[in-house]
C-alpha positions in Angstrom: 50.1 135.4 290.5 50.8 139.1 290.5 47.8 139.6 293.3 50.0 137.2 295.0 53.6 138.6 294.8 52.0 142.2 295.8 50.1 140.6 298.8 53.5 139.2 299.9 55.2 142.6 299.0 53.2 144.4 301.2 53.2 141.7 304.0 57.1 141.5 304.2 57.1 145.7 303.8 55.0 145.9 307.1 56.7 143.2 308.7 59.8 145.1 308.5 58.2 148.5 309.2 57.5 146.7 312.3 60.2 145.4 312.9 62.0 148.8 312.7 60.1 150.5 314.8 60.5 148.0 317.4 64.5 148.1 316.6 64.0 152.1 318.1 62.4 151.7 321.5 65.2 148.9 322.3 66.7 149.8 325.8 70.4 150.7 324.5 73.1 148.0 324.5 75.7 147.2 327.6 78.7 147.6 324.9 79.6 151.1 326.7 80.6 151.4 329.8 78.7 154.2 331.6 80.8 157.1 332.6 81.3 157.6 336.0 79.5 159.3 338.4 82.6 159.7 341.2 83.6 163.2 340.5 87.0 162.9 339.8 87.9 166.6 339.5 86.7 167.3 343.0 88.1 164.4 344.4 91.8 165.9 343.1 91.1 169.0 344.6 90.4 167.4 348.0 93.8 165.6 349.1 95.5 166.3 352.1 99.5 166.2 352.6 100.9 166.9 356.0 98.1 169.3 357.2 97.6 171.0 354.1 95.2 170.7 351.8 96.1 170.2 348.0 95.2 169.8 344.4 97.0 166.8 342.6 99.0 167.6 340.3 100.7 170.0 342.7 104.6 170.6 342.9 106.6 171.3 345.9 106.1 175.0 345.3 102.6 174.7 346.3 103.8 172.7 349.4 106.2 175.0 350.9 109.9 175.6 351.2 110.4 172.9 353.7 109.6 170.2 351.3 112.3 168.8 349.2 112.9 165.8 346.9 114.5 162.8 347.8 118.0 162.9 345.6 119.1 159.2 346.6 116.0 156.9 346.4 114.9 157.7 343.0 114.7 155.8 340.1 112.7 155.6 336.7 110.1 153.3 335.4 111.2 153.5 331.4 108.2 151.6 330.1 106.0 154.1 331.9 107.6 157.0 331.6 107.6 157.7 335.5 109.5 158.8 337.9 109.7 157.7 341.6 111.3 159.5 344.5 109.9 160.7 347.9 109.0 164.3 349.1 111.0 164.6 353.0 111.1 167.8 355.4 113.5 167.9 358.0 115.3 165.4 357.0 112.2 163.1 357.2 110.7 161.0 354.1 107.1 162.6 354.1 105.7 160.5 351.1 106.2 158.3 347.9 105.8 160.5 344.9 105.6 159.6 341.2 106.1 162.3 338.6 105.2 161.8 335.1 107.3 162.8 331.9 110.7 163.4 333.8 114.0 161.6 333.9 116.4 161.4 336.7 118.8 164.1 335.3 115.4 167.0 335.2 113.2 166.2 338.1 114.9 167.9 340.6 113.1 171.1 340.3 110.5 173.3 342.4 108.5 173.3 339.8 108.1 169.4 338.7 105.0 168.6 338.8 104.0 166.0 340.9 101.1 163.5 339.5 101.0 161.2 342.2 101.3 160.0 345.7 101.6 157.1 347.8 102.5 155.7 351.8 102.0 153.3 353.7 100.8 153.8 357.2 104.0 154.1 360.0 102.9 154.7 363.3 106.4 155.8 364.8 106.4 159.3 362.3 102.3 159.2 360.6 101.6 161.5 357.8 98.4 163.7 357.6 97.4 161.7 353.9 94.5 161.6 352.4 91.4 162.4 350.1 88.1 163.9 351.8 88.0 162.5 355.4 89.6 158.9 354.3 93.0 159.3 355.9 96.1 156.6 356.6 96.4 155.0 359.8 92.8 156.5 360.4 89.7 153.9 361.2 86.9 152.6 358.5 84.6 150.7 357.4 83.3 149.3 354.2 79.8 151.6 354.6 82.4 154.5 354.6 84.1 153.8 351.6 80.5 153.0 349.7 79.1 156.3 351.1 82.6 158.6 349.2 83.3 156.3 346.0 79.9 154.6 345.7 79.3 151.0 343.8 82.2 152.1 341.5 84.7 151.4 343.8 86.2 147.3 343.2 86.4 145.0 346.6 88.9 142.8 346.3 87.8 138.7 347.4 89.0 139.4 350.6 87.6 142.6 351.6 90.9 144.7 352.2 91.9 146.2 349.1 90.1 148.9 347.4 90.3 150.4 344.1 88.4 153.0 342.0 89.6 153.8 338.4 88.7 156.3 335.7 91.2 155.0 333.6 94.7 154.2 333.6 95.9 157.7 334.7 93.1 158.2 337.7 93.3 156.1 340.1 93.0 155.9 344.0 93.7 152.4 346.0 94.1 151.5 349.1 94.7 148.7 351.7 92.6 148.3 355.2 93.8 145.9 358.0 92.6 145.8 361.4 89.8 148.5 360.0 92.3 151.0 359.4 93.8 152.4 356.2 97.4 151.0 355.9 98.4 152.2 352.4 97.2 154.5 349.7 98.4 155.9 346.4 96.6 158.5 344.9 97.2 158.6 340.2 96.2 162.1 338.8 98.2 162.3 334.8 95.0 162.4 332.7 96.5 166.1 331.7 99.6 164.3 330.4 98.5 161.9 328.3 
């Protein structure tokens, strides 16, 4: 009997040493999401506003003293903590702007910093916006769009809305009709959170 219970000692010992070993080489599980390979941190250093080139966050300091905030169209997303107003020069709305962390009664400063921006596409007064060589109001196509964001970016069903994410505080969208890009918004408050 005791020949027996060693035999099947040893037999369930190397059947799990096997087992283990296999249990090593297994390819690693899907559970993670893999991190992304769209460089986000050059991608926020490469947006363009009205001719210039900027780095989001920014503030209207780094813009110039023609830019100004809109003091009439703002108003505050509570459960977000964000703020929404528009940038304008001469008297002209430039671009939607989202700033995170302020309320109505502080934005109003040089110095706020801006953590997003947004437009849509208006051909009667068109604003130089966008990221790399993707611009409102300018022409592409779907091979474009694959060769900047690669297979991370998410088609919508009916091919005209576009959306990458790192997470919920990096994000860049953006609507094509008739082959053109019609609206964009640009997220950049990782830093904030």
């Amino acid at each position: 009997m005791k020949k027996k219970l060693s035999l099947f000692l040893a037999v369930m010992l190397s059947l799990l040493l096997l087992l283990s070993a296999c249990a090593e080489n297994e390819p690693p599980q899907d559970d993670e999401t893999p991190e992304s390979t769209f460089d986000w941190d050059d991608a926020m250093q490469n947006i363009w506003l009205d001719g210039k080139k900027i780095s989001l966050p920014f503030t209207l300091e780094d813009l110039g003293v023609d830019y100004y905030f809109d003091e009439h169209g703002t108003y505050l997303e509570d459960d977000e903590n964000l703020l929404y107003t528009e940038i304008r020069k001469n008297g002209n709305s430039i671009i939607g702007a989202t700033l995170y962390g302020y309320l109505i009664s502080n934005y109003n400063n040089r110095k706020s910093v801006i953590t997003g921006l947004n437009d849509f596409y208006v051909s009667i007064l068109p604003v130089d916006f966008g990221i790399y060589d993707l611009r409102l109001g300018r022409e592409i196509t779907t091979e474009k769009v694959l060769d900047v964001f690669g297979d991370e970016i998410n088609i919508s069903a009916n091919e005209d809305f576009f959306e990458i994410k790192n997470s919920e505080f990096q994000s860049i969208s953006f609507v094509v009709l008739n082959g053109k890009i019609t609206y964009l918004t640009i997220r950049n408050n990782k830093e904030d959170k």
